[in-house]
N, C-alpha and C positions, 0 to 999 in steps of 0.2 A: 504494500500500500504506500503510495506518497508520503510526502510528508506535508501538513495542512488537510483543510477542509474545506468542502465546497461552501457557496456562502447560504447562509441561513440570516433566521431572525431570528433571536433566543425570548422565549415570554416565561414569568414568573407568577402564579397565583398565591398571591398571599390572603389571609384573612387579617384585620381589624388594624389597616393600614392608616398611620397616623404623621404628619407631618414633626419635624423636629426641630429644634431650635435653629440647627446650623444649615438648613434649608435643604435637608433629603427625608427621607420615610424611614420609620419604623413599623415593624409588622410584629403579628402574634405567631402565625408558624407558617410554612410556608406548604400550601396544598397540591400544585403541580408547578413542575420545571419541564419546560419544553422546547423545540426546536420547527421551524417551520421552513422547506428548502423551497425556493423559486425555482419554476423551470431550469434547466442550464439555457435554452436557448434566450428567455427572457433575463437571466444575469449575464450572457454574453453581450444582448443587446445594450441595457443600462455602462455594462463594463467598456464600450467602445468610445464614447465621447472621451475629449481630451483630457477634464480633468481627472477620468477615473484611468484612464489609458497609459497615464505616464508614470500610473503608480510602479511602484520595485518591488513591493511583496508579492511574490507568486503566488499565485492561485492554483488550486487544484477543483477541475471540475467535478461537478455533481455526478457523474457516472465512476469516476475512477476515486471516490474519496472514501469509501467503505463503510461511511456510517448511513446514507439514506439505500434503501433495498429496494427503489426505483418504481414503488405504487403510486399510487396517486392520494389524494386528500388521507383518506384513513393511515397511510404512511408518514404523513406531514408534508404535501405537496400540493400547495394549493393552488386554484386555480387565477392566472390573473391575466387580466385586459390592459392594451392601451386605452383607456378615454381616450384621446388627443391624436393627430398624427401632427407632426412626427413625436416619435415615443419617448421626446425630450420630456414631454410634460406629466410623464410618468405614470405608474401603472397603478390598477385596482383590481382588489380582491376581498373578499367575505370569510370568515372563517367562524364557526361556531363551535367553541370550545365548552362541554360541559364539564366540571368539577366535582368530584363525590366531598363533602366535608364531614362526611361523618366517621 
């Protein structure tokens, strides 16, 4: 396997999330950690403008990075649209994420 990962969104469910003095959150425990992959062809496309283009940290694509197993939504691959052409103005997508807390 490479080294790196393909890119994702990382999301955090917390319960009884409270602001703090020095202006981030605190939470009571935390209920799911997760990871959500974009298409690879939709992060190659974002990845092509210049200022993402002349980054230096390699990437390693979604097919070759061993942690997504290449399904769709129930794997964490959700589905997403250009609104806009050109697909500077960037993408949308819906994800309904359910939580057990008990």
């Amino acid at each position: 396997m490479p080294a790196g990962q393909g890119t994702d969104h990382r999301r955090i469910v917390d319960d009884d999330v409270t602001p703090t003095p020095e202006g981030s959150f605190g939470s009571g425990r935390e209920l799911h950690s997760g990871q959500l992959f974009p298409d690879e062809g939709v992060t190659t496309e974002v990845a092509a403008p210049p200022g993402y283009a002349a980054g230096t940290v390699p990437r390693t694509a979604l097919p070759q990075d061993g942690v997504h197993d290449g399904g769709v939504a129930p794997s964490g691959l959700p589905a997403l649209i250009a609104p806009g052409s050109p697909t500077a103005a960037g993408y949308a997508g819906t994800v309904t994420l359910g939580v057990e807390t008990g």
